[in-house]
LUMVEXMI-89058 format. One record per atom (N, C-alpha, C): residue in three letters; x, y, z. Coordinates in steps of 0.001 Angstrom, whole numbers, padded with zeros to 6 digits, always signed. Layout:
ALAXYZ ...
This chain:
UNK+000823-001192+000000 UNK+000000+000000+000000 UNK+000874+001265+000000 UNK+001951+001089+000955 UNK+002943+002322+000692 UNK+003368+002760-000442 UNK+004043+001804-001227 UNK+004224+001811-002765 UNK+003594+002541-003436 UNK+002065+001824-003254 UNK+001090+002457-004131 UNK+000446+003945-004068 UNK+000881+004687-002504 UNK+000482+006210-002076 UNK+001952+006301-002669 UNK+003006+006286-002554 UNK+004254+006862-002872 UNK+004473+006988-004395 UNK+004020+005843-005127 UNK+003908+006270-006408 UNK+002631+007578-007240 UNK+001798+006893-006765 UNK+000622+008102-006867 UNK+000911+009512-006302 UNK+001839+009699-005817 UNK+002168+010890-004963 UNK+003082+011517-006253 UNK+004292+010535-006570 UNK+005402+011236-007805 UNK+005101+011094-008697 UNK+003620+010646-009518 UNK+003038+010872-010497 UNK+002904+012197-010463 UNK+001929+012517-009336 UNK+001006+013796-009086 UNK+001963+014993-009094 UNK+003292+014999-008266 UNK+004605+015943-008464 UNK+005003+016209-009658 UNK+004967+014914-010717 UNK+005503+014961-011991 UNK+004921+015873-012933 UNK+003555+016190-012574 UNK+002749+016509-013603 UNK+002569+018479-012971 UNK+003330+018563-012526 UNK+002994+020120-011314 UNK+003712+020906-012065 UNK+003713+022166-012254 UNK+004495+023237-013321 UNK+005961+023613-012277 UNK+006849+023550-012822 UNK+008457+024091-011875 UNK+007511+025038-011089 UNK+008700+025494-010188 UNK+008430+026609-009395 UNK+008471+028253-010392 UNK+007704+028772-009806 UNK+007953+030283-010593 UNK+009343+031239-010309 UNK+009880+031436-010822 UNK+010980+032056-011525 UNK+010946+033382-010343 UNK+012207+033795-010128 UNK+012271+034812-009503 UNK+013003+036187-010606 UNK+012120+037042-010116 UNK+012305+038377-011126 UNK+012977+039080-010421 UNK+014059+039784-010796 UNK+014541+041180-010088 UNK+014226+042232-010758 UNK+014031+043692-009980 UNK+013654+044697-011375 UNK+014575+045784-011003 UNK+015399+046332-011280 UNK+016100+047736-011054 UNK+015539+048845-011728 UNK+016229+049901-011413 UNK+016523+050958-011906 UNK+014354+051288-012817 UNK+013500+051170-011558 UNK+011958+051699-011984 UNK+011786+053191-012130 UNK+011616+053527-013083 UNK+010936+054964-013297 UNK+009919+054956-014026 UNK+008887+056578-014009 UNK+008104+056879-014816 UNK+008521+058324-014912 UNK+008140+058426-016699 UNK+007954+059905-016655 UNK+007113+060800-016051 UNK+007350+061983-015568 UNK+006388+063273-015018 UNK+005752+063915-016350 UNK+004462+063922-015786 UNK+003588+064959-017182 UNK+003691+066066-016601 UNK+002967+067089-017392 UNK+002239+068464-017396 UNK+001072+068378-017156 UNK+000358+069333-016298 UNK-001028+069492-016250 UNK-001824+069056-017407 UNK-002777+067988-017154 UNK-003424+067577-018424 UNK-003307+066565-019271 UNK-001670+066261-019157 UNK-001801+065168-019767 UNK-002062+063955-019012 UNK-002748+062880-020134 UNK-003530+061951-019890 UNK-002342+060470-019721 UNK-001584+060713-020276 UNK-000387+059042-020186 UNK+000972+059530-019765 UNK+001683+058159-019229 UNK+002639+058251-019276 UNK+003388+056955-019276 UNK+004284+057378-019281 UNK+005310+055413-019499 UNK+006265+054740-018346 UNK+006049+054013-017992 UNK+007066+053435-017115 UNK+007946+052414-017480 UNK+009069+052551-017075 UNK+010198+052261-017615 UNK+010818+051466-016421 UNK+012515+050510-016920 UNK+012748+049612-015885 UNK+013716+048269-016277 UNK+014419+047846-015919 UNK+015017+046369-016156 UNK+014894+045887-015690 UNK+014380+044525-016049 UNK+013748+042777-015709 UNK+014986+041777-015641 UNK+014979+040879-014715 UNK+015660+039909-015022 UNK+015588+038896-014183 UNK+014780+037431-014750 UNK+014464+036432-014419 UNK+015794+035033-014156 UNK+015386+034318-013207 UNK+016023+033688-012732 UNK+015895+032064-013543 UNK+014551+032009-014255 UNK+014299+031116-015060 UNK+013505+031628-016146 UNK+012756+030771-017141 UNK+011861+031845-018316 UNK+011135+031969-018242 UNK+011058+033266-017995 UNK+009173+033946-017996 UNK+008920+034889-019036 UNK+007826+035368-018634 UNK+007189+036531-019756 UNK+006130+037659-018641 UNK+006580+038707-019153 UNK+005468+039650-018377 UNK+004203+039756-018751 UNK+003476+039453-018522 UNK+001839+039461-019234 UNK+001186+040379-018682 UNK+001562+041482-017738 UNK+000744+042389-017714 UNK+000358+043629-016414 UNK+000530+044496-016118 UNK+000761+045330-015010 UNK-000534+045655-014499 UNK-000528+046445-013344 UNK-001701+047361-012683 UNK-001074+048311-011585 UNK-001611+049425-011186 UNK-001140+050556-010527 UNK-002261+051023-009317 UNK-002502+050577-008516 UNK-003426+051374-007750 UNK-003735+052989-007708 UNK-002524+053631-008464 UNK-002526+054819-008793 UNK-002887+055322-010067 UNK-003067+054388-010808 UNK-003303+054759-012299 UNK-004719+053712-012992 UNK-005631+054334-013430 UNK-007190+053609-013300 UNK-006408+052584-014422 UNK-005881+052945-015565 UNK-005471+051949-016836 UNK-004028+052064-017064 UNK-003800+050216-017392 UNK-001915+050471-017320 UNK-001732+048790-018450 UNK-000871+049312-019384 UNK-000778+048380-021040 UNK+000192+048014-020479 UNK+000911+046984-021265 UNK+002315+046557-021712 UNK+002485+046935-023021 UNK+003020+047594-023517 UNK+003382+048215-024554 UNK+004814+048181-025317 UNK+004730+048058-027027 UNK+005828+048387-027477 UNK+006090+049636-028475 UNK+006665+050022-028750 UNK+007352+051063-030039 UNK+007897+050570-031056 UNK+008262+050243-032283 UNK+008557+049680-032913 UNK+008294+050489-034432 UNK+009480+050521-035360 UNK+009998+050862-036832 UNK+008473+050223-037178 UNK+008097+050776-038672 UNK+006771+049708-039012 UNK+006720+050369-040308 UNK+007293+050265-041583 UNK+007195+050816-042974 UNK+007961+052427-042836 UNK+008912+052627-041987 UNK+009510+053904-041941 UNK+008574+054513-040863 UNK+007638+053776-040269 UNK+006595+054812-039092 UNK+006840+054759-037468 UNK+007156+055235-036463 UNK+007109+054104-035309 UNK+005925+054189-034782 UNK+005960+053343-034757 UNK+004133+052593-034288 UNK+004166+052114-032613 UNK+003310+052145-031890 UNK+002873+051685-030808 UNK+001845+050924-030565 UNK+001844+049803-030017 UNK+000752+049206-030012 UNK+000874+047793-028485 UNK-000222+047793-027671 UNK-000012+046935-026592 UNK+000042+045305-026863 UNK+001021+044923-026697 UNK+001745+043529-026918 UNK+000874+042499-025161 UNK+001029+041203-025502 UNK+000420+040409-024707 UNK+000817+039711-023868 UNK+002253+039947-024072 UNK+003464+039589-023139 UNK+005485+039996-023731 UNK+005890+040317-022957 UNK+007359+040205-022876 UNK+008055+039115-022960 UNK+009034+038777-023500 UNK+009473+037404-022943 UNK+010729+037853-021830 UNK+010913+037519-020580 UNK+011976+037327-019975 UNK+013188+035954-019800 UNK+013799+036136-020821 UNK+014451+034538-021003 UNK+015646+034399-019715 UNK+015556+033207-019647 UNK+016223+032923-018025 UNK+018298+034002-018092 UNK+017912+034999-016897 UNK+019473+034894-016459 UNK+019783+036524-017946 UNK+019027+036655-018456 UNK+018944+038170-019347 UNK+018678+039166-019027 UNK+018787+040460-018652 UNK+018352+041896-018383 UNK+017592+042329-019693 UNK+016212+042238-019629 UNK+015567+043153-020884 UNK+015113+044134-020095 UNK+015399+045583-020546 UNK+015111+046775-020541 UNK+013779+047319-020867 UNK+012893+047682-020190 UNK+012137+048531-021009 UNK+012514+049734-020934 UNK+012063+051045-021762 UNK+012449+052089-021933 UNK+011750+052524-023121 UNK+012007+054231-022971 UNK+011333+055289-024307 UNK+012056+054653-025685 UNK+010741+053817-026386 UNK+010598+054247-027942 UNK+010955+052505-028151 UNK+011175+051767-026979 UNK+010654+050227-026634 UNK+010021+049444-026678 UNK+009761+048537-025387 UNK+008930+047872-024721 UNK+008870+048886-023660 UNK+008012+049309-023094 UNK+007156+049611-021848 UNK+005791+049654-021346 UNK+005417+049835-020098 UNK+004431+050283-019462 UNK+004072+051315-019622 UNK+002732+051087-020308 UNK+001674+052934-020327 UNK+000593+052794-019369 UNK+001042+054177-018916 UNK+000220+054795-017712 UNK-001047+055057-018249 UNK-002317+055304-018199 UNK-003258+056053-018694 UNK-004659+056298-018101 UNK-005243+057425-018706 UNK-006216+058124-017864 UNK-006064+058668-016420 UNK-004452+059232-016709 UNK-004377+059675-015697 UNK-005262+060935-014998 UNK-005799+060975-013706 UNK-006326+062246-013025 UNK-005903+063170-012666 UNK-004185+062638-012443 UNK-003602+064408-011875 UNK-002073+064064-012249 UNK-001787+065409-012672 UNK-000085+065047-012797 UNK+000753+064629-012244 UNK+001849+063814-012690 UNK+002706+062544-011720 UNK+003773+064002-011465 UNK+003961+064280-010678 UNK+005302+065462-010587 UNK+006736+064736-010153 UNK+007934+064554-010689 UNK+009108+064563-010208 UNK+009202+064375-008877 UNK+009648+063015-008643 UNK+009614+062630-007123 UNK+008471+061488-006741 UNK+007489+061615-007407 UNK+006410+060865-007258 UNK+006534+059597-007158 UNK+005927+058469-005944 UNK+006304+057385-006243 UNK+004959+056347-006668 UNK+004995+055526-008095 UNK+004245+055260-008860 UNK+003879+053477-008520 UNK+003247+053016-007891 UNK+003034+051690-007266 UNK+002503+050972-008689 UNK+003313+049464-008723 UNK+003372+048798-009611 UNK+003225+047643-009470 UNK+002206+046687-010031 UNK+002192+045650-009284 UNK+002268+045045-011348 UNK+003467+043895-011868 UNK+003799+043356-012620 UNK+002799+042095-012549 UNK+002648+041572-013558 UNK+002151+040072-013620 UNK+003162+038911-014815 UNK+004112+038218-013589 UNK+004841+037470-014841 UNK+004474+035745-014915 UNK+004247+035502-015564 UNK+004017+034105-016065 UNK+005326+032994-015897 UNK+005800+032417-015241 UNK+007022+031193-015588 UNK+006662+029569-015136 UNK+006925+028721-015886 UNK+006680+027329-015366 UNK+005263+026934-015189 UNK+004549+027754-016046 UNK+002898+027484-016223 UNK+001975+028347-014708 UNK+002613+028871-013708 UNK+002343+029831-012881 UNK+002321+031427-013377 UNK+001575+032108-012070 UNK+001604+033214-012498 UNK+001584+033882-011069 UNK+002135+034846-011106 UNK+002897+035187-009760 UNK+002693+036976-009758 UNK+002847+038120-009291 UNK+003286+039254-009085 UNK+003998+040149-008285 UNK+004773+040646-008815 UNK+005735+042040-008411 UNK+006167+043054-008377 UNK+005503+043383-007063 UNK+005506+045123-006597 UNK+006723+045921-006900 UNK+006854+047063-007531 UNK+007477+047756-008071 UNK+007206+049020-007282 UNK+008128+050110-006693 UNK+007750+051374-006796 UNK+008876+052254-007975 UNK+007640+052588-008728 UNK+008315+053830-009519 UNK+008528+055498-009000 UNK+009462+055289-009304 UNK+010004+057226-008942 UNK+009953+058169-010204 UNK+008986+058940-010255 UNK+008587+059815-011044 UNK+010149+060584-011569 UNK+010367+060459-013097 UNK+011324+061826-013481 UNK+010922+063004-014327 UNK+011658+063878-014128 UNK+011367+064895-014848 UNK+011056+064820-015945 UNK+010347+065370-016658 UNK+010256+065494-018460 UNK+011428+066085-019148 UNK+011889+065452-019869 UNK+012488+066464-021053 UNK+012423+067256-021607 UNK+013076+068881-021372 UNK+012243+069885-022438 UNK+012444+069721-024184 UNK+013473+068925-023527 UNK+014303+069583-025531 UNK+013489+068082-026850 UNK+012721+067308-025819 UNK+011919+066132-026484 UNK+012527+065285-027401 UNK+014263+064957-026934 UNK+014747+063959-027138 UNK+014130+062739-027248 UNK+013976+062073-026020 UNK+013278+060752-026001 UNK+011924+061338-025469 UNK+010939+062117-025351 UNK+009655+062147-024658 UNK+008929+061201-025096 UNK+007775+060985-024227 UNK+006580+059640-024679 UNK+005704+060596-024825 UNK+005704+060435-025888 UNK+004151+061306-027005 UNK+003073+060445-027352 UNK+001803+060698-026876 UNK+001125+059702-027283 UNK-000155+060713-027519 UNK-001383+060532-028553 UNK-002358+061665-029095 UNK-003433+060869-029153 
């Protein structure tokens, strides 16, 4: 009878998804708007301990929040919200302006410089799905609109 619970037991283990992957995230920011404006982007480096994928954020501070990329598209750069990231095991992928990132949106009041932007990630690894709190620190805007996140 032992046999038979002990085998039925490492069947049941066999068939269980790995453990979920541990994420580190450095260096979190978001840009600061101007009165009025409605988005903004958050930015950041990922790096998983096994392979995952980000499938998707939320902000207690922000009513709506994408995973988003930027991307060349016939000479145009185009934006459009993607359905996951891949984080491949033991890699630093970056998000950042004109990327992959997080859009802020419908925002109610301007994020000002200093601001800290609560982030809660959703990453997928080993058939689990897990999340991780992020605080973002608001930066200044750019005047001279080098890299700004323009969105209409």
């Amino acid at each position: 009878m032992k046999a038979l619970v002990a085998a039925v037991l490492l069947a049941s283990a066999a068939g269980l998804p790995a453990w979920a992957a541990n994420i580190g995230v450095t260096d979190a920011w978001v840009r600061a708007t101007m009165p009025g404006q409605p988005v903004s982007g958050a930015y950041m480096q990922l790096r998983a301990d096994a392979d995952a994928r980000l499938i998707g954020a939320s902000s207690q501070a922000v009513p709506r929040v994408e995973v988003h990329e930027m991307k060349m598209d016939g000479g145009v750069m185009r934006m459009r919200e993607v359905k996951a990231i891949d984080l491949p095991q033991g890699k630093t992928v970056t998000l950042k302006p004109g990327g992959f990132h997080i859009m802020l949106m419908n925002l109610k009041k301007p994020i000002a410089a200093g601001d800290v932007i609560p982030l809660t990630l959703v990453v997928e690894s080993g058939g689990k799905r897990q999340t991780v709190e992020v605080n973002a620190v608001a930066r200044a805007a750019r005047m001279d609109g080098g890299a700004a996140h323009r969105h209409h």
